[in-house]
Every structure is written in C-alpha cells, then in structure tokens.
C-alpha positions as CSV (number, residue, x, y, z in Angstrom):
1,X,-4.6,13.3,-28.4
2,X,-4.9,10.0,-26.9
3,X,-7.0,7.3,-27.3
4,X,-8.6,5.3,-24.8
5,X,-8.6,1.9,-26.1
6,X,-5.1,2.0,-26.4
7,X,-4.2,3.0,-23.2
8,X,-6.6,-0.1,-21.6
9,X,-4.6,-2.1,-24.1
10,X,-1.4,-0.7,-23.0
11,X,-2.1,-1.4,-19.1
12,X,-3.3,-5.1,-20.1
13,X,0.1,-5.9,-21.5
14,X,1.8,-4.4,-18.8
15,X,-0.3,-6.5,-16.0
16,X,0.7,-9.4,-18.1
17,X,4.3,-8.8,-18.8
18,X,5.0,-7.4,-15.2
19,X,2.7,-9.3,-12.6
20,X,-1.2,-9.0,-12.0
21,X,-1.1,-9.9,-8.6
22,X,2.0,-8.2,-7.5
23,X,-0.1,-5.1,-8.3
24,X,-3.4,-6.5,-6.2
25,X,-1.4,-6.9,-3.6
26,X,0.1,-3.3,-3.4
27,X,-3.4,-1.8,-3.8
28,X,-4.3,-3.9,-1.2
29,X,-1.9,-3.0,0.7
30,X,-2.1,0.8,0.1
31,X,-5.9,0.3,1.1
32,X,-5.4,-0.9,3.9
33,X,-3.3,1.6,5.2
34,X,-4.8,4.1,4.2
35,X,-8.2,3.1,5.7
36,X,-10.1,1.9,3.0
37,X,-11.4,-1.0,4.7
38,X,-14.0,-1.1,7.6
39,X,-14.6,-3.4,9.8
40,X,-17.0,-6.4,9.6
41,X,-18.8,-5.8,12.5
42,X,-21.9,-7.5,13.2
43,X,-23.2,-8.1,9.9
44,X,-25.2,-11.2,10.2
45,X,-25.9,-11.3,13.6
46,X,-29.8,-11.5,15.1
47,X,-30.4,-8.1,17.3
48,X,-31.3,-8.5,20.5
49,X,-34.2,-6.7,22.5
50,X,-33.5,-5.6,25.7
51,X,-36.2,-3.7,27.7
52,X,-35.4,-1.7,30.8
53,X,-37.3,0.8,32.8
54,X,-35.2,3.3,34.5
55,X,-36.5,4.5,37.9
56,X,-36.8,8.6,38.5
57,X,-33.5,7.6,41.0
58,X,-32.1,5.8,38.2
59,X,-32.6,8.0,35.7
60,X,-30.9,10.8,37.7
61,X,-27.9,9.3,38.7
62,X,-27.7,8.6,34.5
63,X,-27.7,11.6,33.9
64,X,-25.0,13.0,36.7
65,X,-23.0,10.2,35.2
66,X,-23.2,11.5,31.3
67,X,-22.4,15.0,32.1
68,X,-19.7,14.0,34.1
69,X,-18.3,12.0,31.2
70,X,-19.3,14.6,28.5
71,X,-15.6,16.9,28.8
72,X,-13.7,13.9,28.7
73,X,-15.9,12.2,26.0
74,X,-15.4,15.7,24.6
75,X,-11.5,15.6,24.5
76,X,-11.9,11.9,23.4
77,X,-13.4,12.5,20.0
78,X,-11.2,15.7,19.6
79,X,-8.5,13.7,20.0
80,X,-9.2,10.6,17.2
81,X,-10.8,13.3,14.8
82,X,-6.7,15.1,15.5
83,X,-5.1,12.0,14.8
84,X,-7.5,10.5,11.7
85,X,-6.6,13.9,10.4
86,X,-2.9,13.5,10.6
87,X,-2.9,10.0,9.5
88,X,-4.3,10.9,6.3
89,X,-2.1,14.0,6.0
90,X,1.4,11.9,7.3
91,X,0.6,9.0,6.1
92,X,-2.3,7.7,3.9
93,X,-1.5,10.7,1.3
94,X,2.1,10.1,0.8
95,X,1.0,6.4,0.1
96,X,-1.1,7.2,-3.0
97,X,2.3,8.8,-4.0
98,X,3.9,5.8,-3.3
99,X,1.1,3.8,-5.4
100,X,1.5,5.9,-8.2
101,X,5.2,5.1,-8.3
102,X,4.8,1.6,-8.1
103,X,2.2,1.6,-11.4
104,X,4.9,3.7,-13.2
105,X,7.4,1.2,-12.9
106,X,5.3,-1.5,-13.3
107,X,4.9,-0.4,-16.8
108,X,8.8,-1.7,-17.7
109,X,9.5,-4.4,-14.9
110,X,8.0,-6.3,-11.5
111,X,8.8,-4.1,-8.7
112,X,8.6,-5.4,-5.3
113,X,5.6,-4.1,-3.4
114,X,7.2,-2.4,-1.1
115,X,7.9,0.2,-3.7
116,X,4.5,1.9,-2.2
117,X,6.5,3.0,0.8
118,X,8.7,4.8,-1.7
119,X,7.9,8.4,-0.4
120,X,9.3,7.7,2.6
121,X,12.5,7.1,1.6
122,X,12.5,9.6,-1.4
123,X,14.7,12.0,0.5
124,X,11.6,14.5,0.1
125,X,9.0,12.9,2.5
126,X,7.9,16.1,3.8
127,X,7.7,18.1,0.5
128,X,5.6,15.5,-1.3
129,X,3.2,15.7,1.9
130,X,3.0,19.4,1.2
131,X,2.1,18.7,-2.5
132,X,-0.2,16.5,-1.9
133,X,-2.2,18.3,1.1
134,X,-2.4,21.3,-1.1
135,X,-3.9,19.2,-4.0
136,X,-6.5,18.2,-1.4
137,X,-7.4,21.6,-0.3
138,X,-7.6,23.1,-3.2
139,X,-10.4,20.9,-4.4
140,X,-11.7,21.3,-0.7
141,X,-12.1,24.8,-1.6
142,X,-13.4,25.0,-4.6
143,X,-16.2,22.2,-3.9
144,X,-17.3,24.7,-1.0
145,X,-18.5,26.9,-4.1
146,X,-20.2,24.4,-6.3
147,X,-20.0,20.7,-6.7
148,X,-18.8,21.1,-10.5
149,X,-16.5,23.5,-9.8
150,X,-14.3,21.3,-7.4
151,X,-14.7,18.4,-9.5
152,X,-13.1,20.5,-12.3
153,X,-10.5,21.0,-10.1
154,X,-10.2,17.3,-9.4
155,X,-9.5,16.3,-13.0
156,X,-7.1,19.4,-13.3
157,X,-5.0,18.0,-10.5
158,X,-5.6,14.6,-10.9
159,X,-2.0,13.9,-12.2
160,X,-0.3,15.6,-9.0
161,X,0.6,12.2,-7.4
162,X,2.3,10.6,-10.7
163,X,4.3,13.8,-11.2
164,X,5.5,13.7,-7.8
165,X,6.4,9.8,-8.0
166,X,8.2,10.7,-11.0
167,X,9.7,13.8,-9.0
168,X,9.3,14.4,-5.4
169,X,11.1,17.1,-5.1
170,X,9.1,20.0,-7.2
171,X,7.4,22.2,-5.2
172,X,3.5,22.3,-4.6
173,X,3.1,25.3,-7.3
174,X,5.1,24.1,-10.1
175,X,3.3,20.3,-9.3
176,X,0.0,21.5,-9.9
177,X,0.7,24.2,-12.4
178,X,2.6,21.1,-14.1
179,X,-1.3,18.8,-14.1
180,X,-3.0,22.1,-14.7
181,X,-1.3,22.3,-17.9
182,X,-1.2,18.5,-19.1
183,X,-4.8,17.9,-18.6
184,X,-5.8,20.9,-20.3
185,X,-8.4,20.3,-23.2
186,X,-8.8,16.4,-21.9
187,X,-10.2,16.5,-18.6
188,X,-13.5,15.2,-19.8
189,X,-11.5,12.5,-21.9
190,X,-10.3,11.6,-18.6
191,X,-13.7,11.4,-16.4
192,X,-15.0,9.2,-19.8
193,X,-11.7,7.2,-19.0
194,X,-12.6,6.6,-15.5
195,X,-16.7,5.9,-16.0
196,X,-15.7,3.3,-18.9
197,X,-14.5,0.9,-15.8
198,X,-17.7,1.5,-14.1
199,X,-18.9,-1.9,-15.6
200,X,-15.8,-4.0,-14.0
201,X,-16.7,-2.4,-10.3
202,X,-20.1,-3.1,-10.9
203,X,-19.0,-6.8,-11.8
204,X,-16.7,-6.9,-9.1
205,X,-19.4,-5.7,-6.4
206,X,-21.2,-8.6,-7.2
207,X,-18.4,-10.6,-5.1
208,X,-19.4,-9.0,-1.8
209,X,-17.3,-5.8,-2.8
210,X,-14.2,-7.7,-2.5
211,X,-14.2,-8.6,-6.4
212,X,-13.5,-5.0,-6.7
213,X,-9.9,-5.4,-5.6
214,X,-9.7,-7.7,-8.2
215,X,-10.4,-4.8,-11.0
216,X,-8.8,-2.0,-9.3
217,X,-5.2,-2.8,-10.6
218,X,-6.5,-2.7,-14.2
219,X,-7.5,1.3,-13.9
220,X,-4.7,2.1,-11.6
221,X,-2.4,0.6,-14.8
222,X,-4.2,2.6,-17.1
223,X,-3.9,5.8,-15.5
224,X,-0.1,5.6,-15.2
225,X,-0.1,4.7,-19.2
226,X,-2.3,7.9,-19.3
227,X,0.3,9.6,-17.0
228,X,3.3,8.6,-19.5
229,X,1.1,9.7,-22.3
230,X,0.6,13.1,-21.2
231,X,4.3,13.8,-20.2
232,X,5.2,12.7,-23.1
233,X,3.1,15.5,-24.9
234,X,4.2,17.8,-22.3
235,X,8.0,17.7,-23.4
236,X,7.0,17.8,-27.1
237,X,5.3,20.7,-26.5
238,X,7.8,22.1,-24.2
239,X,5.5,22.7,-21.3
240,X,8.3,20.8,-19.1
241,X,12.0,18.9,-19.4
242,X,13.2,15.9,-18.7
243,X,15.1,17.5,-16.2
244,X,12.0,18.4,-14.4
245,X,10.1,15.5,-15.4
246,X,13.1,12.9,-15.4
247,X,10.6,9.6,-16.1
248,X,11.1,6.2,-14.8
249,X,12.4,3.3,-16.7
C-alpha cells in the first residue's frame, strides 16, 4: 500500500528537480483549451436601467419578429451545443491525455510543454479518443443511477488517462479493465488523496481564483507518482507487463 505523504513528497522533489513553472504553464495551457476559463465579462461594471414602454403596435411586430427568428435561433444553439460537444470529445479529452503524459515525464526530466499535444501525434489519436469517451460515459451512466454509484466509477477509472499516456494504443476494454484493477481496494485512499489538497485551493482562491493555478501543478505531480506507484504494484502482482504497460523514463 501506499502512503500519502510520500507520494506529496515525491511530486515536491520532482517540481523542484524538473521545473515548477514549466508545469504551470502546461496546465495552463491544457485549461485553456480545453475551456476551463470563462470570460470576464462585466464584472465590475454599474448596471444600467433602461425603461421602455412598448406600444400594443410595438409589441406585435415583437413578437412577429421573435417567432420569425425562433427556427433559426433554434438551429443556432443546436449547432454550438454540436460543436461544444465535439470539441470536448476531439479535442479537450485527448488533452488531459496529453497532460497526463507530460506529468509522467516530468517525474525524470523537463519536458517542453508542448508535450500536452502528445496525443496528437501518438500515432493513435483516434483510439485514445475512443478510450477516453468511453471513460466519460460510463460514469455518465452510472451517475444517472445514484450519485455514489458514478462517483465510484470515477475513482475506478480515474487512472484511464495515465495508462493511455503510458500506452495509447490499448483498447478501451483492456484500459479500463487495467484502472479497474489497480485501484481496487484504494479508491478511498485516493478521494482522501485528492480532499488533502483541498486546503491549497482554498488558499489559492483567496487570489481571485487565479492562485489556484498556482497549486494545481502540485496535485497533478502527485497523481502521476500515484500513477507510477500503482503500475508498479500492478506488474508485481502480475495484473499487467511491461510490454503492455511499457513506462516512461
């Protein structure tokens, strides 16, 4: 079994040794493209109240107008919802792929951050979108039972993205079968992993949300020493090879 304050220790040494803000600035990156950051907007600004009475006249020709507009309107937001969808599916998932392989690597030397793009390149673009889409819906489906459920399933697959960065070429089954089986018995280890950062993000929040960019690489760090951890145990144990599970050094 593992133990938690070494892996934090672990991850320390690695930011260190290999670059703190190299690693900011591909989570930043990856957060970006992936959507994680909103607009400003008009935060700060005074409203403004604007009264108008609309005539009966007025008030028809508004309404001619809207339904007019309403198929089109219609189409409109069918169409963004269509392409938000396929973002995530093309592009924002295969990134936290690409994240993953960057932390693993990070852990023996300072990788350029344009390692996150790595899935792209992999040779097996389209299988590690599979993977990772089918991670996603199958703790979809489960949460449409009960919450606790599909957060079961989270933990169980939570590993899917680090196995693929270490192999992007298993299929969907054998990836999930592969976290099924390495977080077996530790899944709540793993959710007392995550909540122990809950302090740093509630310290980094106090800098207008941005100081939580600042923590983030400190986590991400620590779950790839968990990652290495795990397949380590897996290979003792024989649940996989380091054929299937090559590593990366």
């Amino acid at each position: 079994m593992w133990i938690r304050s070494e892996l934090k220790s672990r991850a320390r040494q690695s930011l260190r040794n290999n670059g703190y803000w190299v690693a900011l600035s591909a989570i930043v990156i990856v957060t970006i493209l992936s959507g994680g950051i909103g607009g400003v907007g008009n935060a700060g600004r005074s409203p403004v109240n604007v009264e108008y009475r609309l005539n009966a006249y007025e008030a028809d020709q508004m309404g001619d107008f809207m339904r007019s507009i309403s198929p089109m309107l219609l189409f409109f937001v069918i169409g963004i919802t269509l392409l938000s969808v396929a973002y995530g599916i093309f592009v924002a998932n295969p990134l936290t792929v690409g994240k993953s392989r960057f932390f693993l690597e990070h852990r023996f030397r300072r990788p350029g951050v344009g390692l996150v793009f790595w899935p792209f390149s992999s040779g097996s673009y389209l299988n590690v979108v599979k993977a990772v889409f089918m991670q996603g819906l199958f703790i979809v489906l489960w949460s449409l039972l009960l919450i606790v459920p599909g957060i079961i399933k989270a933990y169980q697959y939570i590993l899917v993205p680090y196995i693929l960065a270490d192999n992007p070429s298993l299929t969907w089954r054998r990836a999930l079968e592969l976290s099924r089986r390495m977080t077996d018995g530790c899944k709540f280890n793993i959710f007392v992993l995550q909540l122990s950062f809950i302090g740093w993000y509630l310290l980094g929040s106090l800098a207008l949300i941005v100081g939580a960019f600042f923590v983030a690489p400190y986590p991400e760090s620590t779950m790839a020493e968990l990652y290495i951890t795990l397949r380590e145990q897996a290979l003792s144990s024989g649940v996989t090879s380091e054929s299937e599970l090559p590593g990366v050094a």
